[in-house]
PyMOL Python script that loads the backbone (N, CA, C, O; Angstrom):
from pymol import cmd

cmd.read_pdbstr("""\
ATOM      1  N   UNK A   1      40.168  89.631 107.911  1.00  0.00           N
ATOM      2  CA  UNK A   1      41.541  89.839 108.283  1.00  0.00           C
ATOM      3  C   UNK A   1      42.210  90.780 107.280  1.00  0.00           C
ATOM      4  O   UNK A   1      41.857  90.735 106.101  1.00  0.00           O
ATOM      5  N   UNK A   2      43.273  91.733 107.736  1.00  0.00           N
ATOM      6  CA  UNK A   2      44.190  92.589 107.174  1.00  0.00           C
ATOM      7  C   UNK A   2      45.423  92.128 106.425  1.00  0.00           C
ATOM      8  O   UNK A   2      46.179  91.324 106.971  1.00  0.00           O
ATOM      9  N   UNK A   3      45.649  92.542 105.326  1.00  0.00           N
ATOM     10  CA  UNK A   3      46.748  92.321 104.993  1.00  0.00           C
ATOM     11  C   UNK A   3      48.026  92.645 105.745  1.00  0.00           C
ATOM     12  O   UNK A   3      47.980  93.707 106.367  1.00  0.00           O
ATOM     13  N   UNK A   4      49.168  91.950 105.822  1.00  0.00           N
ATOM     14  CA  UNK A   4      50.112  92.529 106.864  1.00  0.00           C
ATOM     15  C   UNK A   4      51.100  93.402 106.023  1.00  0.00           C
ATOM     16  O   UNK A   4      51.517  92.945 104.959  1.00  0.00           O
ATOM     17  N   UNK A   5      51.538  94.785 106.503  1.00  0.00           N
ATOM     18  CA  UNK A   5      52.122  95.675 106.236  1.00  0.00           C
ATOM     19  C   UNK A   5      53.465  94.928 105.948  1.00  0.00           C
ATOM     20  O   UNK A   5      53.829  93.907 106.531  1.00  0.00           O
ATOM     21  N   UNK A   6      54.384  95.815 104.621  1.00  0.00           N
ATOM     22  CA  UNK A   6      55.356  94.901 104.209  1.00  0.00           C
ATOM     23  C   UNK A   6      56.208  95.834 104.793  1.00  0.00           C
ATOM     24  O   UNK A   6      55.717  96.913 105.122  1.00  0.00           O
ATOM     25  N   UNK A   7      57.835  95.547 105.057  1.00  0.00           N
ATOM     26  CA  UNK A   7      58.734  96.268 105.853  1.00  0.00           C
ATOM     27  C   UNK A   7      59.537  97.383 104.870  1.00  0.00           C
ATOM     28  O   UNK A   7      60.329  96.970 104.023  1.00  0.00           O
ATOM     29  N   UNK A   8      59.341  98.463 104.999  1.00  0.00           N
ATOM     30  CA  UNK A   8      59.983  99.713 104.043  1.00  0.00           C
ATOM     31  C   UNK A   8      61.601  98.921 103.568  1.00  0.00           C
ATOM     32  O   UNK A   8      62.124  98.102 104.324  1.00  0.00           O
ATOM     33  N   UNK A   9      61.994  99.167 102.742  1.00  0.00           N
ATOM     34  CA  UNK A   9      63.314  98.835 102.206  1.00  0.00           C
ATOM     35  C   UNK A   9      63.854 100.727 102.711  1.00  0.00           C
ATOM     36  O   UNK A   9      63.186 101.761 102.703  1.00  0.00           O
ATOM     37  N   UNK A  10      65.310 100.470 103.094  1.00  0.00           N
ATOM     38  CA  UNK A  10      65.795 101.736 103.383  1.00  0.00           C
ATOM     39  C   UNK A  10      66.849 102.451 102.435  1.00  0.00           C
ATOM     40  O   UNK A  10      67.946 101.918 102.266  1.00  0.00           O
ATOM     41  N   UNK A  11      66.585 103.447 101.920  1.00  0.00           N
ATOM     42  CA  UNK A  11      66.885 104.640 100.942  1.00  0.00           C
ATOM     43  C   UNK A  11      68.778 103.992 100.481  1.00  0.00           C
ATOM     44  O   UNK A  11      69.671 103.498 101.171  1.00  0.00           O
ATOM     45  N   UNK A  12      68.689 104.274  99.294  1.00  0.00           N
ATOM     46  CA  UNK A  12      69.984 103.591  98.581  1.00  0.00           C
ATOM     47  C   UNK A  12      70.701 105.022  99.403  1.00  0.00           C
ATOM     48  O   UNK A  12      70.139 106.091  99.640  1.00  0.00           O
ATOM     49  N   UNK A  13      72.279 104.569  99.762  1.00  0.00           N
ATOM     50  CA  UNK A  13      73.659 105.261 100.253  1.00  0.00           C
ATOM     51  C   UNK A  13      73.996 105.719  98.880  1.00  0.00           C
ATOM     52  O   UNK A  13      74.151 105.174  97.787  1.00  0.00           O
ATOM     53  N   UNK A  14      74.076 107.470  99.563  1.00  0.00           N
ATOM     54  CA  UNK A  14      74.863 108.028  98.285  1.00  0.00           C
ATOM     55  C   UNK A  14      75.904 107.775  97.944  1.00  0.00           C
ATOM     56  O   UNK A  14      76.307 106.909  98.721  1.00  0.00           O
ATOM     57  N   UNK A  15      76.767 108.030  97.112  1.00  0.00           N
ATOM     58  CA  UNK A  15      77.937 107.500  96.717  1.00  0.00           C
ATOM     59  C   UNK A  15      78.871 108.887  96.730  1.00  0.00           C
ATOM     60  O   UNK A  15      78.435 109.840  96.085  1.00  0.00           O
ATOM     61  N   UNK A  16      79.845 109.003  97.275  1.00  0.00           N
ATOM     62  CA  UNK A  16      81.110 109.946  97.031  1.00  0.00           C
ATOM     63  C   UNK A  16      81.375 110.300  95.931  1.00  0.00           C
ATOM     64  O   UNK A  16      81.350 109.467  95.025  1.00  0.00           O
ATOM     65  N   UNK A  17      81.681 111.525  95.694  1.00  0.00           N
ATOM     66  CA  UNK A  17      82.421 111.867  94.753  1.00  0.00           C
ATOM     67  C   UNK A  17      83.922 111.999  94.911  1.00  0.00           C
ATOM     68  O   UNK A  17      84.250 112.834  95.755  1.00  0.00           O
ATOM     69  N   UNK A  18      84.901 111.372  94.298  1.00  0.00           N
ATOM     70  CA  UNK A  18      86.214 111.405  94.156  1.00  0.00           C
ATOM     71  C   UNK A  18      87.055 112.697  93.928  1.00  0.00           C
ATOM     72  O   UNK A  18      86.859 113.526  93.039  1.00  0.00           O
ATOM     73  N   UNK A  19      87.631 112.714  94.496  1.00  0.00           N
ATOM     74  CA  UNK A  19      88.400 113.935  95.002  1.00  0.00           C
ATOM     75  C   UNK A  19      89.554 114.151  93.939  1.00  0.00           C
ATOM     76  O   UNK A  19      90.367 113.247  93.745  1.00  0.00           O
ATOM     77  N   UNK A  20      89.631 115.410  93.215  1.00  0.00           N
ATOM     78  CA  UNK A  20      90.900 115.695  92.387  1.00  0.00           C
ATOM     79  C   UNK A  20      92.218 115.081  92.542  1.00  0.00           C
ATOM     80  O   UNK A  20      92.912 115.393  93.510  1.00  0.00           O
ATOM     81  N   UNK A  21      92.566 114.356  91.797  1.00  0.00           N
ATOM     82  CA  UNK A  21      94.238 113.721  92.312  1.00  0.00           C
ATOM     83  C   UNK A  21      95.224 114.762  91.538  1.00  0.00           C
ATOM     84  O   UNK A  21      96.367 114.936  91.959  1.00  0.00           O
ATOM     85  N   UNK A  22      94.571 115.675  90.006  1.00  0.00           N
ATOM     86  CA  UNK A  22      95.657 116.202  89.376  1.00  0.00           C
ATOM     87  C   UNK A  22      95.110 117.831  89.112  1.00  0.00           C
ATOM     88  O   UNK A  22      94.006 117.854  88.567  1.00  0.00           O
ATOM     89  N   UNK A  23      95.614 118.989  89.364  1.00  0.00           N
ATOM     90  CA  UNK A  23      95.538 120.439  89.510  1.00  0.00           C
ATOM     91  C   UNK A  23      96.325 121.014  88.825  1.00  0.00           C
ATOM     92  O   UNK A  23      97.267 120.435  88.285  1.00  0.00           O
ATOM     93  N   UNK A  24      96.008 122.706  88.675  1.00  0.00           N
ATOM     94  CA  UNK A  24      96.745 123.239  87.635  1.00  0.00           C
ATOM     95  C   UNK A  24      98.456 123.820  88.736  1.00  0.00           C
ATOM     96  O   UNK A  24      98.793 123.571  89.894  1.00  0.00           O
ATOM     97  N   UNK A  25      98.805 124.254  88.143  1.00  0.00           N
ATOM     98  CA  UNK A  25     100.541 124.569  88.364  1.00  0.00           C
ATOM     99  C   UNK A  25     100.444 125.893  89.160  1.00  0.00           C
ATOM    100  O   UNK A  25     100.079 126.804  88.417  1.00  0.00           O
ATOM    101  N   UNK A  26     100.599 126.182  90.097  1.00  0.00           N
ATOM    102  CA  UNK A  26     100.627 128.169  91.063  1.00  0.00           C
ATOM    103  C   UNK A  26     102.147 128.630  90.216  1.00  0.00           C
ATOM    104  O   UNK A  26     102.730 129.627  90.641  1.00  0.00           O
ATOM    105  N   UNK A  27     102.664 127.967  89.179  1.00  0.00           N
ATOM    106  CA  UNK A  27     103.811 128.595  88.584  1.00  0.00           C
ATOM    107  C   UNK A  27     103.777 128.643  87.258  1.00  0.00           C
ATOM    108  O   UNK A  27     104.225 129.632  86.678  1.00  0.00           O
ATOM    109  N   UNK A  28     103.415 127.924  86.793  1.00  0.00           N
ATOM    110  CA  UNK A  28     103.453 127.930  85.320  1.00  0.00           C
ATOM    111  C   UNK A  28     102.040 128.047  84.696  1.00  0.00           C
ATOM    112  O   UNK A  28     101.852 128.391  83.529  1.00  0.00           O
ATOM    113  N   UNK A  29     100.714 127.617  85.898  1.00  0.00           N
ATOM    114  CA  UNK A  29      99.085 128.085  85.516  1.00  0.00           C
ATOM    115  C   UNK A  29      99.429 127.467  84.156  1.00  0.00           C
ATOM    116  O   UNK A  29      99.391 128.156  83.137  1.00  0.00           O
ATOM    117  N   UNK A  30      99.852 125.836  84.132  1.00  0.00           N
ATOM    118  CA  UNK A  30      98.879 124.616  83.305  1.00  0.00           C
ATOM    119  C   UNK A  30      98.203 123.790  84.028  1.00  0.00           C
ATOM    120  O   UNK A  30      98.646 123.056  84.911  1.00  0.00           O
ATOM    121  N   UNK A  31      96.790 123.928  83.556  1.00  0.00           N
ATOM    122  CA  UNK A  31      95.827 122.900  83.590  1.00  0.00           C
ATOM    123  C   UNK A  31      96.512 121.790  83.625  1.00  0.00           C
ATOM    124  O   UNK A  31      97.340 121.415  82.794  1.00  0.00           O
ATOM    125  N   UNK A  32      95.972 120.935  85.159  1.00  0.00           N
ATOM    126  CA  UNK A  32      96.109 119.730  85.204  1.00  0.00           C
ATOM    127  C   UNK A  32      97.810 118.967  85.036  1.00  0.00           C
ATOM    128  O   UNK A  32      98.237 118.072  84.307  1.00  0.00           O
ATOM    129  N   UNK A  33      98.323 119.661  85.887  1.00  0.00           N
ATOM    130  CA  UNK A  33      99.829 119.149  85.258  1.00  0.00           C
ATOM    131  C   UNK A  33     100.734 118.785  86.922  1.00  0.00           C
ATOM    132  O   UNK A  33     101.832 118.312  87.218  1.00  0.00           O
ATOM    133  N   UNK A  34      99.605 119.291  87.646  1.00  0.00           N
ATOM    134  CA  UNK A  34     100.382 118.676  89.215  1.00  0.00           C
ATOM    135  C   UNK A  34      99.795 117.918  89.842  1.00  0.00           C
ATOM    136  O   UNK A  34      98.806 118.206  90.517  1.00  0.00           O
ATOM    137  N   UNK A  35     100.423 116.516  89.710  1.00  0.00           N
ATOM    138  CA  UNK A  35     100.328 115.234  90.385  1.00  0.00           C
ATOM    139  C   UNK A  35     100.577 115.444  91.710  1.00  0.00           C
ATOM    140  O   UNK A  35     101.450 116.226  92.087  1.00  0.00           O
ATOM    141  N   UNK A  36      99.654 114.604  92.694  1.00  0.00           N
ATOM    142  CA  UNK A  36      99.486 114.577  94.034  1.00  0.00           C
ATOM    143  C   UNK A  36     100.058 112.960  94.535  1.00  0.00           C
ATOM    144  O   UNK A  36      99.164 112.163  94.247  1.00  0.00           O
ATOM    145  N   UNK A  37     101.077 112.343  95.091  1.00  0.00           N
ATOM    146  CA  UNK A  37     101.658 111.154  95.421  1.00  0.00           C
ATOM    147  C   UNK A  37     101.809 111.452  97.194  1.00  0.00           C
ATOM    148  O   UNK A  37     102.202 112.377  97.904  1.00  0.00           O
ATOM    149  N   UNK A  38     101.202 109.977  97.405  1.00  0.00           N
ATOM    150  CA  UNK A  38     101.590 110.175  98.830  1.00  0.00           C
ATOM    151  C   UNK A  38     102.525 108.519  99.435  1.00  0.00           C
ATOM    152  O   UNK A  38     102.019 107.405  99.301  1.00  0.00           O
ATOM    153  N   UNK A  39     103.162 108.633  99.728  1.00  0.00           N
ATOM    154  CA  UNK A  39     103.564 107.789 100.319  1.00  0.00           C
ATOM    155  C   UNK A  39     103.716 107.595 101.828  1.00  0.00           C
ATOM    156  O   UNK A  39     104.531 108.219 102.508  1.00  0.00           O
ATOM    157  N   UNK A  40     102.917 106.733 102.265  1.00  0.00           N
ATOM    158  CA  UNK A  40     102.857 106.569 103.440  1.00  0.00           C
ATOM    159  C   UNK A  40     103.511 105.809 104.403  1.00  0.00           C
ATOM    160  O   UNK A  40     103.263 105.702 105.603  1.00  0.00           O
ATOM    161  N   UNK A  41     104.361 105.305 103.739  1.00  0.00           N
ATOM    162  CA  UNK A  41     105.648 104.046 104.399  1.00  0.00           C
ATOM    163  C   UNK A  41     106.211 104.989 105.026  1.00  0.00           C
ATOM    164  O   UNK A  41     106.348 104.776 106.231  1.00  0.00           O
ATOM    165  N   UNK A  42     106.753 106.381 104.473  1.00  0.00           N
ATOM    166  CA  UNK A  42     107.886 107.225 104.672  1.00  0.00           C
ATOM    167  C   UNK A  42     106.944 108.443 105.075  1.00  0.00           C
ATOM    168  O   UNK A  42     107.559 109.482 104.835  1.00  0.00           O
ATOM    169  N   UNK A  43     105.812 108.679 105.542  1.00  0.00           N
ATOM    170  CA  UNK A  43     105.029 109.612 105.608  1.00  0.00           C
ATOM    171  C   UNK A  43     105.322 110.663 105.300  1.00  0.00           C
ATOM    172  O   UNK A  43     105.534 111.551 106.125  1.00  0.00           O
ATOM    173  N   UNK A  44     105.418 110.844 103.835  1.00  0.00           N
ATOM    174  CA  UNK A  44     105.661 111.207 102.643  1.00  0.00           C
ATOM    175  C   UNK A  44     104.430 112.129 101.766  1.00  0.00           C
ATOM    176  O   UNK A  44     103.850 111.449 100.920  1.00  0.00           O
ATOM    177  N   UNK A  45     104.055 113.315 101.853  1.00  0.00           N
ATOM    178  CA  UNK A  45     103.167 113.632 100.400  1.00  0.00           C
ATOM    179  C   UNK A  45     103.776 114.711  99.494  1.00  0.00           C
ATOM    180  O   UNK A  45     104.229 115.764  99.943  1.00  0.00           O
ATOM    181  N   UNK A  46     103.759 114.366  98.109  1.00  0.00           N
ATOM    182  CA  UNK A  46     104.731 114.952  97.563  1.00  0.00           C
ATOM    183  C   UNK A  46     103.636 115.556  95.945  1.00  0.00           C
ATOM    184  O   UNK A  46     102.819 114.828  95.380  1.00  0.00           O
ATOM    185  N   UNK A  47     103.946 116.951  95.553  1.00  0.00           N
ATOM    186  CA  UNK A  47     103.235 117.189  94.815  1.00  0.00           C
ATOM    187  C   UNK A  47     104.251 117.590  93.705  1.00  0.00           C
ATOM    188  O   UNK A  47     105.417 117.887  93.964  1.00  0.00           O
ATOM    189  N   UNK A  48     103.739 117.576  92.485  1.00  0.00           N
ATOM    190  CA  UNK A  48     104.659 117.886  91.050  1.00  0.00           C
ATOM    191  C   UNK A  48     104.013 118.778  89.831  1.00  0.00           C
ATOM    192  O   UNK A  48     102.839 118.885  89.476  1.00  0.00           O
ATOM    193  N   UNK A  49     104.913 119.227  89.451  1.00  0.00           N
ATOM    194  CA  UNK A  49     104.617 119.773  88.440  1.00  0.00           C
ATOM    195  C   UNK A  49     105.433 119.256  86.945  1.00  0.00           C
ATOM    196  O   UNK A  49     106.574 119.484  86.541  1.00  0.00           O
ATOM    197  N   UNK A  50     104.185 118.392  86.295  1.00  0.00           N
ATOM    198  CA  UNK A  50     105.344 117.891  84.914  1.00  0.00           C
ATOM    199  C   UNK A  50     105.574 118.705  83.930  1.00  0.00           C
ATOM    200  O   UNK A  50     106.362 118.547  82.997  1.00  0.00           O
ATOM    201  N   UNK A  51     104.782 119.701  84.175  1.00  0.00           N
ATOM    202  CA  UNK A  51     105.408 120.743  82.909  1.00  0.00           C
ATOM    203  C   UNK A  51     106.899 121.696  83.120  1.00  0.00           C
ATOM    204  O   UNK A  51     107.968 121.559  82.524  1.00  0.00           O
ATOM    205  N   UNK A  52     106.499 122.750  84.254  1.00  0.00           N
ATOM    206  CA  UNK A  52     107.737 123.328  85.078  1.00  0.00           C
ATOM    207  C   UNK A  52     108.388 122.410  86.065  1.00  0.00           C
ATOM    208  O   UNK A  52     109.172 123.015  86.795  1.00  0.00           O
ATOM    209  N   UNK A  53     108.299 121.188  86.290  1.00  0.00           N
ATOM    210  CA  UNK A  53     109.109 120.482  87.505  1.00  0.00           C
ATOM    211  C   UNK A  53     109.555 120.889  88.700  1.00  0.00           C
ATOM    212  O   UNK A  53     110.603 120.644  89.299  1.00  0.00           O
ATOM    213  N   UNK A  54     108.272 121.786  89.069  1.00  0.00           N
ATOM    214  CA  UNK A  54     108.365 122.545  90.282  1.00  0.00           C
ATOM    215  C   UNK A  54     107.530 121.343  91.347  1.00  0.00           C
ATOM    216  O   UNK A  54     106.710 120.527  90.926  1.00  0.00           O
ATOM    217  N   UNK A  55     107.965 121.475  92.774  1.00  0.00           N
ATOM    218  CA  UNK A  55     107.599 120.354  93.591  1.00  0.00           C
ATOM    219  C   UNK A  55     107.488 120.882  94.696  1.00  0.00           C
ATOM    220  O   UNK A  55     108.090 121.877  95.100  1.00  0.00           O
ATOM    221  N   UNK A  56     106.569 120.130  95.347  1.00  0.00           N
ATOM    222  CA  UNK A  56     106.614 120.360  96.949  1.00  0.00           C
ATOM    223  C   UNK A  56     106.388 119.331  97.539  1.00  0.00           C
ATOM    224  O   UNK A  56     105.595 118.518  97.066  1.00  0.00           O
ATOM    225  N   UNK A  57     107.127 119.081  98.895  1.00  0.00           N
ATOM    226  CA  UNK A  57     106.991 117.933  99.531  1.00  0.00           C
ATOM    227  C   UNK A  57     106.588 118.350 101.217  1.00  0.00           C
ATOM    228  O   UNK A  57     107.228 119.230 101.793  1.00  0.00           O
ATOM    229  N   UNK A  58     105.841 117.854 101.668  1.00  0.00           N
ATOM    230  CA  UNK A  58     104.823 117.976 103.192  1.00  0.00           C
ATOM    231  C   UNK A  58     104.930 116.287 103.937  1.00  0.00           C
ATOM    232  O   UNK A  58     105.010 115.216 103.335  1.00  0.00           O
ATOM    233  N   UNK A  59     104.901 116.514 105.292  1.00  0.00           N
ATOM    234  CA  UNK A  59     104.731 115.283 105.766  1.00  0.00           C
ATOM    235  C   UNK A  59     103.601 115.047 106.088  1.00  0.00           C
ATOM    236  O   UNK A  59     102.943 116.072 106.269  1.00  0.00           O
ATOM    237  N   UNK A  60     102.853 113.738 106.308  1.00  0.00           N
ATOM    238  CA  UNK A  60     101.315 113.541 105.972  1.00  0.00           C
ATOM    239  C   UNK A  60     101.275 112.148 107.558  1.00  0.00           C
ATOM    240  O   UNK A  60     102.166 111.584 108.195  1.00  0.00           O
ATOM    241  N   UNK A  61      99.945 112.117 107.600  1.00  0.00           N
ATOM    242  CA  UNK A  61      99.941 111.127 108.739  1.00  0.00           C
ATOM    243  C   UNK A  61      98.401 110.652 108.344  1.00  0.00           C
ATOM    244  O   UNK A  61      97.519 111.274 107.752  1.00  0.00           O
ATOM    245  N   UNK A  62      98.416 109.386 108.867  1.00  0.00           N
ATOM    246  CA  UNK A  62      97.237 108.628 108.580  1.00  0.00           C
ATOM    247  C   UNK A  62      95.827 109.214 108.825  1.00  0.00           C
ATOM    248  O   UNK A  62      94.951 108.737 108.103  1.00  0.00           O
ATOM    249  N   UNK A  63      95.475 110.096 109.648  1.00  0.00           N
ATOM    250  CA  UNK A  63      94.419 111.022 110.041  1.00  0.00           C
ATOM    251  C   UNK A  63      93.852 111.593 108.798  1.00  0.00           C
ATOM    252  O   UNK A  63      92.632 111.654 108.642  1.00  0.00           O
ATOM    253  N   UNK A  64      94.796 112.067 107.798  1.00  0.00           N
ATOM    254  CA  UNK A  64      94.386 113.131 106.868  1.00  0.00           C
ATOM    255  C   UNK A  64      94.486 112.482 105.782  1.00  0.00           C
ATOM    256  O   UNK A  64      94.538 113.316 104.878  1.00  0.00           O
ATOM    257  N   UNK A  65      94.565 111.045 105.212  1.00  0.00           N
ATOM    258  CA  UNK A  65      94.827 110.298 104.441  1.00  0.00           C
ATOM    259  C   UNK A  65      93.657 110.266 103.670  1.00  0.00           C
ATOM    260  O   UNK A  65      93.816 110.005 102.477  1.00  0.00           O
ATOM    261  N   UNK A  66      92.350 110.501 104.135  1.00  0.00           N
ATOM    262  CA  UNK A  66      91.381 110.001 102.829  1.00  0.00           C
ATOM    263  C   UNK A  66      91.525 111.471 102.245  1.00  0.00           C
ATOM    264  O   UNK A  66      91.055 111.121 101.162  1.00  0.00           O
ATOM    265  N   UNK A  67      91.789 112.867 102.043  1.00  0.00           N
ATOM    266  CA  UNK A  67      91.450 113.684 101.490  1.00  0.00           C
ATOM    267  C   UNK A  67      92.985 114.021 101.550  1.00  0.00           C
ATOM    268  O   UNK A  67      93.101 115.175 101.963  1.00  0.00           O
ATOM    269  N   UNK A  68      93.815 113.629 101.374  1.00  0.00           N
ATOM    270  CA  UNK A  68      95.389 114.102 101.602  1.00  0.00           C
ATOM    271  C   UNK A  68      95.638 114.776 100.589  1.00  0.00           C
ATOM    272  O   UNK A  68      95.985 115.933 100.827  1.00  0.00           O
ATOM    273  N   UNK A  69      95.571 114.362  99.140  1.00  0.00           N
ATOM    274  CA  UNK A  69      96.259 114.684  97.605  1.00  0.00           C
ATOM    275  C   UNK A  69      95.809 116.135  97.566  1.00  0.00           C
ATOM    276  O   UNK A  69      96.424 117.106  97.126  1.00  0.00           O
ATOM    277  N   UNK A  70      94.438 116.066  98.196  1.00  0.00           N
ATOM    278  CA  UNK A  70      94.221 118.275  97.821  1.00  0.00           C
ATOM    279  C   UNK A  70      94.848 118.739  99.062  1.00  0.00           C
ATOM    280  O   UNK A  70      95.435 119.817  98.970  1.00  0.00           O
ATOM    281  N   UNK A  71      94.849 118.119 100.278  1.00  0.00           N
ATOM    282  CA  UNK A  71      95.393 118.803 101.276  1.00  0.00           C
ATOM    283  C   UNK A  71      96.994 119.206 100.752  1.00  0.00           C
ATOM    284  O   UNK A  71      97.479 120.334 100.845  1.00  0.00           O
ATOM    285  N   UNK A  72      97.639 118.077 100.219  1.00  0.00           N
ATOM    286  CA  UNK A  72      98.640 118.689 100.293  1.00  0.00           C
ATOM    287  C   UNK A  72      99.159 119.659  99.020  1.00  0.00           C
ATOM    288  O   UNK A  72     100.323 120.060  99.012  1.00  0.00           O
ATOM    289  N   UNK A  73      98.138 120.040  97.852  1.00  0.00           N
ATOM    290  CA  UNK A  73      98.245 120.777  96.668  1.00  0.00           C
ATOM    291  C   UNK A  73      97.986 122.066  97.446  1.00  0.00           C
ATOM    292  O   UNK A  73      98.768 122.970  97.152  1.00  0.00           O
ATOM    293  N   UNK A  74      96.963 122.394  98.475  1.00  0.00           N
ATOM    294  CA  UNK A  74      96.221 123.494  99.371  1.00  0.00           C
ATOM    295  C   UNK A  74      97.412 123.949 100.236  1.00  0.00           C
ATOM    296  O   UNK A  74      97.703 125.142 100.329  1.00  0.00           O
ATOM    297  N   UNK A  75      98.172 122.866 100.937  1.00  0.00           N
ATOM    298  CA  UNK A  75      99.090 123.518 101.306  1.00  0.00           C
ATOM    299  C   UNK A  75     100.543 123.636 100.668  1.00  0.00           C
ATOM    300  O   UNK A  75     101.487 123.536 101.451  1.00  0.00           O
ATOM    301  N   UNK A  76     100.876 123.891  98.985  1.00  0.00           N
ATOM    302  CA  UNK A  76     101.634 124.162  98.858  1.00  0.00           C
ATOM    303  C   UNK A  76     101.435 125.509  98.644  1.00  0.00           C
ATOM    304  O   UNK A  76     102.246 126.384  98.947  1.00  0.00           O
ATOM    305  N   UNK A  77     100.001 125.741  97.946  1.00  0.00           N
ATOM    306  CA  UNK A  77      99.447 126.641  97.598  1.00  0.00           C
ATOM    307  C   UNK A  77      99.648 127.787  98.679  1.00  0.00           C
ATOM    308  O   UNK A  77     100.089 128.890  98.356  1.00  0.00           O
ATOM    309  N   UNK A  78      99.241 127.406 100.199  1.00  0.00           N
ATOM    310  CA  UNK A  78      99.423 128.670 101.274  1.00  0.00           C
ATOM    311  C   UNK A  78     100.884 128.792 101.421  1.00  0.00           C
ATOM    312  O   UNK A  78     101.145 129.950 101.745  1.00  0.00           O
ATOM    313  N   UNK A  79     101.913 128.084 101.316  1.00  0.00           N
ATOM    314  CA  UNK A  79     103.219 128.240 101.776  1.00  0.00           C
ATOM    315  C   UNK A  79     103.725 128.933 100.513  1.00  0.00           C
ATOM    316  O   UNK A  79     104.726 129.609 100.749  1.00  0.00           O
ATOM    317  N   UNK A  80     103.285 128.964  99.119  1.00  0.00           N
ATOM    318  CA  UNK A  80     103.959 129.863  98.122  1.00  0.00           C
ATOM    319  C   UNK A  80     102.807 131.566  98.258  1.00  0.00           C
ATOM    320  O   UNK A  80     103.081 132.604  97.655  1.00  0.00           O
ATOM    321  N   UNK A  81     101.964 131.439  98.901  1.00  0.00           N
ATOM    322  CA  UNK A  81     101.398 132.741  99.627  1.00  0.00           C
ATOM    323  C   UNK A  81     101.990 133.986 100.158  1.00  0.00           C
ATOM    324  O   UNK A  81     102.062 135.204  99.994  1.00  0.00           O
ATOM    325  N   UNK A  82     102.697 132.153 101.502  1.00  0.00           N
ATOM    326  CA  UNK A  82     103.562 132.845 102.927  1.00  0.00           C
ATOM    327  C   UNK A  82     104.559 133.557 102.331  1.00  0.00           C
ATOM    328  O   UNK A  82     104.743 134.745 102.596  1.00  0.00           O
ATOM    329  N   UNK A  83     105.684 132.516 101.002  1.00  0.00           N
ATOM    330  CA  UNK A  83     106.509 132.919 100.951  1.00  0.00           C
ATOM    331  C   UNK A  83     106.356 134.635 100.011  1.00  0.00           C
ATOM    332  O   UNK A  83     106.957 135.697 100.175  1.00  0.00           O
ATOM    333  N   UNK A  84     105.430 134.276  99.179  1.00  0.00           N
ATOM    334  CA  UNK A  84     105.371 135.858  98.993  1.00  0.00           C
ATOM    335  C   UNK A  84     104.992 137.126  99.714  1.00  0.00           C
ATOM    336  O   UNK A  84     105.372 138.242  99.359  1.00  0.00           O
ATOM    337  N   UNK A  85     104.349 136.921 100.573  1.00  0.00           N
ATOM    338  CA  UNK A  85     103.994 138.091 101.572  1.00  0.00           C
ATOM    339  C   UNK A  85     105.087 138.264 102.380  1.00  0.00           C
ATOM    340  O   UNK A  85     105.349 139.451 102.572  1.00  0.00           O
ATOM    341  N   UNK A  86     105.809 137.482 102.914  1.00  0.00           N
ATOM    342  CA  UNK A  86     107.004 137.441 103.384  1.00  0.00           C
ATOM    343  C   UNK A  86     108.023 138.447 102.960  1.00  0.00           C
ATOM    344  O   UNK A  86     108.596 139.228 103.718  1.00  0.00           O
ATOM    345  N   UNK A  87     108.242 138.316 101.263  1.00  0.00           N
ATOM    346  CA  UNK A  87     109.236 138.589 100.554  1.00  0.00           C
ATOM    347  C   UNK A  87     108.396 140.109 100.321  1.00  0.00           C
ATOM    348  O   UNK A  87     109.185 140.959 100.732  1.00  0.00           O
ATOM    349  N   UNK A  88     107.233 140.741  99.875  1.00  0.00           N
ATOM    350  CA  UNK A  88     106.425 141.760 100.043  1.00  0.00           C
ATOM    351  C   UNK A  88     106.757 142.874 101.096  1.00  0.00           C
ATOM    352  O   UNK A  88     106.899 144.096 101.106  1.00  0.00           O
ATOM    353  N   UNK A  89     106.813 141.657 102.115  1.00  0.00           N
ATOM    354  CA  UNK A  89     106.950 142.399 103.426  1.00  0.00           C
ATOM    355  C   UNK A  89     108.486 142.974 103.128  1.00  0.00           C
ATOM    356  O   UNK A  89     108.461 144.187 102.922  1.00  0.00           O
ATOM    357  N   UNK A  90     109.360 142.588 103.081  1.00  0.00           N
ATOM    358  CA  UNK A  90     111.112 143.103 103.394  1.00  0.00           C
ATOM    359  C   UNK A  90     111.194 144.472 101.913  1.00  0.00           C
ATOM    360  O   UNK A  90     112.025 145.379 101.860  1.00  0.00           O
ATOM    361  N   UNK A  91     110.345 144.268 101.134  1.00  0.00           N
ATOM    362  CA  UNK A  91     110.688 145.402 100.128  1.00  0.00           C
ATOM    363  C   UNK A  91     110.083 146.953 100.302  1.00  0.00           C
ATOM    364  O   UNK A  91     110.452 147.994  99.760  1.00  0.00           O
ATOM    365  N   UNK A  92     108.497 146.587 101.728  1.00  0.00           N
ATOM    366  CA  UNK A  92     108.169 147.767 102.513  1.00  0.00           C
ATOM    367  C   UNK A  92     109.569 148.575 102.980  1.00  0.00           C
ATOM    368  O   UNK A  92     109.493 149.603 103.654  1.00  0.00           O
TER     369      UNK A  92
END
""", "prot")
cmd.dss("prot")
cmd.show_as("cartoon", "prot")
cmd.util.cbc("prot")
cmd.orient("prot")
């Protein structure tokens, strides 16, 4: 008689890597000085800057909640873009 085949154990789950909560400043370019807060009672995401106390605030919805804090640093980032190409544009 054969020994009976033992049942494979299945491959350990990778683990996530955690997503930036704090980024540098698009105004003042310090390292690490803009906090990402979301509040979701008031669907609320609000980003800061503690050095220049420059801020931006976006409304956020439960969909975009596990990756929200860069979403909403990314989009302050394109809206101070807009607003310069904007302002670019009127001095053509």
């Amino acid at each position: 008689m054969g020994k009976r085949k033992s049942a494979a154990k299945p491959p350990p789950k990778k683990r996530m890597d955690k997503l930036d909560t704090v980024f540098s400043c698009p105004f003042c370019n310090h390292g690490s000085s803009v906090e990402c807060r979301i509040d979701m009672k008031n669907l609320i995401g609000e980003a800061s800057c503690r050095i220049c106390q420059e801020n931006f605030s976006t409304t956020v919805n439960a969909l975009t909640e596990p990756i929200l804090e860069k979403d909403i640093y990314s989009e302050w980032i394109d809206e101070c873009e807009r607003v310069n190409t904007v302002e670019g544009d009127d001095d053509a």
